[in-house]
C-alpha positions as CSV (number, residue, x, y, z in Angstrom):
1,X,0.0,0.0,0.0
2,X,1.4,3.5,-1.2
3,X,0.2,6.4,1.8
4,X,0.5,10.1,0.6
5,X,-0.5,13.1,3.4
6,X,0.2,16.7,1.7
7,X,-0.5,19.5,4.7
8,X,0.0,22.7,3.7
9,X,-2.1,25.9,4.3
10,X,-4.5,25.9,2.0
11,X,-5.2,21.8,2.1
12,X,-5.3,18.6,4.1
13,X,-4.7,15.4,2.4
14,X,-4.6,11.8,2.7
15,X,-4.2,9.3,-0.1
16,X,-3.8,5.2,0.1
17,X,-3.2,3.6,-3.1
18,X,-3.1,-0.2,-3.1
19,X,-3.1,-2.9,-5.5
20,X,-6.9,-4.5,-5.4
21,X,-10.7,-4.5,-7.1
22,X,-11.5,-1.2,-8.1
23,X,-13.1,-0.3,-4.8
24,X,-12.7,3.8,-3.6
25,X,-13.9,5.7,-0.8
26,X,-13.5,9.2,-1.6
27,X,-14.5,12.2,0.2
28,X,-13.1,15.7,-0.7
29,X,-16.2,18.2,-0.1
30,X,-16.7,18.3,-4.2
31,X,-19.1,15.8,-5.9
32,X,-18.0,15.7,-9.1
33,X,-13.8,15.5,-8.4
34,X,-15.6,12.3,-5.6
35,X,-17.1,10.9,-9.0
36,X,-14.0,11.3,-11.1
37,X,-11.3,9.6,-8.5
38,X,-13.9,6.9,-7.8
39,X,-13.9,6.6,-11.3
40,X,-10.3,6.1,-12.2
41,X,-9.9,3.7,-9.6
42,X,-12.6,1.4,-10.5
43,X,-10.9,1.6,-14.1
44,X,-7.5,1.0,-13.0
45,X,-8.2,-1.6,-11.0
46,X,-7.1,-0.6,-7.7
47,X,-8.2,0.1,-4.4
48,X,-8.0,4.0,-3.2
49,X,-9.5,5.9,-0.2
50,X,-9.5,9.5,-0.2
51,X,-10.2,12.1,2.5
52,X,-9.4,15.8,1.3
53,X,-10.6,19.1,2.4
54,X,-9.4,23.1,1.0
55,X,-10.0,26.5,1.4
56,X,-10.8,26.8,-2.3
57,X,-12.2,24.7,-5.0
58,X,-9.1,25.3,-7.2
59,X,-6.9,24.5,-4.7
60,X,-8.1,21.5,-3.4
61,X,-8.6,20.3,-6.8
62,X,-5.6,20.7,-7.7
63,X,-3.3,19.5,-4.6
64,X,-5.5,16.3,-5.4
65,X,-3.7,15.9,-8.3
66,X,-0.6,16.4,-7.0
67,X,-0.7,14.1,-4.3
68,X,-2.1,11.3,-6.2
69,X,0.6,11.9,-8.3
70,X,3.0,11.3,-5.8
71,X,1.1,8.0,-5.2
72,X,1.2,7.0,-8.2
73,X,5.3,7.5,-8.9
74,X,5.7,5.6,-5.7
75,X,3.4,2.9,-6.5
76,X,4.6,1.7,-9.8
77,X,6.9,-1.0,-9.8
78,X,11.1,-0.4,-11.7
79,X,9.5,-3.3,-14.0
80,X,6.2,-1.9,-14.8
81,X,5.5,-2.0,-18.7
82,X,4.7,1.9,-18.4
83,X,3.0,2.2,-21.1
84,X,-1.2,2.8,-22.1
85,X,-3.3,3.5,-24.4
86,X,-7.2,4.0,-24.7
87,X,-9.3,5.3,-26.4
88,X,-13.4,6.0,-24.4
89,X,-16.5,6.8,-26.2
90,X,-19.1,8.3,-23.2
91,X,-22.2,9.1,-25.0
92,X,-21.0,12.5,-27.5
93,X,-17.7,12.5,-26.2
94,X,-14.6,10.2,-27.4
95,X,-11.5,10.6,-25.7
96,X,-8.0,9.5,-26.0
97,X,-5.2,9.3,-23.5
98,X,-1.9,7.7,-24.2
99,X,0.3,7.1,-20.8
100,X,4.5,6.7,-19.9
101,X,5.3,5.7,-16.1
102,X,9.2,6.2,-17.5
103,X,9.8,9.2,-15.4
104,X,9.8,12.0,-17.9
105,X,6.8,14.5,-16.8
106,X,4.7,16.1,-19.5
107,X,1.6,16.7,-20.2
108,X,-0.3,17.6,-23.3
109,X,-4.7,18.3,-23.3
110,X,-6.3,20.3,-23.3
111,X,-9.8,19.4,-21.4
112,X,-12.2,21.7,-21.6
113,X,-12.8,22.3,-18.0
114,X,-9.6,24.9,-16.5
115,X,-9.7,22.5,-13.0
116,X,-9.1,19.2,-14.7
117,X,-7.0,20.5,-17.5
118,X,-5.1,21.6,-14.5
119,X,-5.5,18.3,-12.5
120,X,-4.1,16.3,-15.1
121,X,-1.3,18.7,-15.6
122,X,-0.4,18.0,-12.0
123,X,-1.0,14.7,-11.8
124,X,1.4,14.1,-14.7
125,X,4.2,16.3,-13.4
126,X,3.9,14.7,-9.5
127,X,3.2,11.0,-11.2
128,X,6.5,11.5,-13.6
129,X,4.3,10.4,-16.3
130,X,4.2,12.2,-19.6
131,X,0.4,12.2,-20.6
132,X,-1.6,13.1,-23.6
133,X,-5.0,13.6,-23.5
134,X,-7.2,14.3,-27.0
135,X,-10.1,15.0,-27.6
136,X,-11.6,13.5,-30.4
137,X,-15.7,14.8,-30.0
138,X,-17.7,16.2,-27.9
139,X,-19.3,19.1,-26.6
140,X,-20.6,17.8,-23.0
141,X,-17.8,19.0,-20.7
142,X,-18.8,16.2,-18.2
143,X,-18.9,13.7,-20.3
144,X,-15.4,14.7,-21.8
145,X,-13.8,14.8,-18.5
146,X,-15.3,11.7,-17.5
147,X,-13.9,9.9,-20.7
148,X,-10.7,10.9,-19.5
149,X,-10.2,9.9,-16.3
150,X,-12.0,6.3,-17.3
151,X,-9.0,6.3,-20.5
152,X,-6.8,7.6,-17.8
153,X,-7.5,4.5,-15.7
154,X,-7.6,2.3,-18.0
155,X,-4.1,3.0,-19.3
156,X,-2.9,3.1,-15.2
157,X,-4.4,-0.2,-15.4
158,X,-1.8,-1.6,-18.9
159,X,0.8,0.5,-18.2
160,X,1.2,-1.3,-15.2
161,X,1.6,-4.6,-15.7
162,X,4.4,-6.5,-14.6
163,X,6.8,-7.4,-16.8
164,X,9.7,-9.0,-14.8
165,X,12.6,-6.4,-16.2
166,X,12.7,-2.8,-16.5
167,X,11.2,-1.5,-19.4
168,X,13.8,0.7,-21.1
169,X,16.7,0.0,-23.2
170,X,19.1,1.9,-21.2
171,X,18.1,0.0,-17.8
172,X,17.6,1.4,-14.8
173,X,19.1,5.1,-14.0
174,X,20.2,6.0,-10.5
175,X,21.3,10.2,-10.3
176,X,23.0,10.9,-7.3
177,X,20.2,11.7,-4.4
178,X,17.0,10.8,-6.4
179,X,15.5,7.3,-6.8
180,X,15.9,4.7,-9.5
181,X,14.3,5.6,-12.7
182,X,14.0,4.5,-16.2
């Protein structure tokens, strides 16, 4: 089980991440970021529990992002397959996200909600996971951001698989006080 707490003074979080069904318990004080993490868990196919409050919406929203993030960097394994792809049709909306656990943060959307275009930005930075996010059609914001986070789980979910080895052809990189990457 990966634990993340991030205190500072604008939010209070705690994050466990484990390896498990798809269950969540998620409670931040905003129903439709509740919806979203329950939702990327039950597509990843782990277990997560959640308990977030903020001072503001934007805040909280995004420090979300940036601890679960951090969860996720700590939680996937040196011989993870890193990669993910999928593609999610949600009623109008189709949306594509294409994943790399390798340790190289960037992120590419845009969503059009500001607040998840930004959560995903975090995510990806804090997660050291370049992430690219297109939308193909659409014109319900929900059912755009929604399309993401289920791709967005779903590609957690393939990129990582165990594989046995590390995933790159240069092995695993150790740089003087940071962890392993790839």
């Amino acid at each position: 089980m990966t634990v993340i707490e991030r205190e500072t003074r604008e939010t209070s979080i705690r994050i466990e991440l484990m390896r498990g069904t798809g269950q969540a318990t998620v409670e931040t004080g905003q129903r439709f970021l509740n919806h979203m993490l329950v939702t990327l868990a039950r597509y990843a196919g782990v277990d997560l529990a959640v308990e977030a409050r903020g001072d503001l919406k934007h805040h909280l929203i995004e420090d979300v992002g940036i601890a679960l993030g951090d969860a996720v960097a700590r939680f996937t394994p040196k011989t993870a397959a890193r990669y993910g792809h999928r593609t999610v049709p949600m009623d109008d909306a189709l949306v594509e996200v294409t994943l790399d656990l390798g340790g190289r943060p960037w992120y590419r959307g845009p969503l059009p909600s500001d607040l998840y275009d930004h959560w995903m930005r975090s995510f990806a930075d804090h997660a050291d996971a370049t992430l690219h996010i297109r939308v193909l059609r659409g014109t319900d914001r929900h059912h755009i951001v929604e399309g993401a986070f289920k791709a967005l789980g779903f590609a957690l979910r393939e990129a990582w698989v165990e594989t046995g080895t590390v995933f790159s052809t240069k092995g695993a990189v150790r740089m003087d006080g940071d962890a392993e990457r790839t």
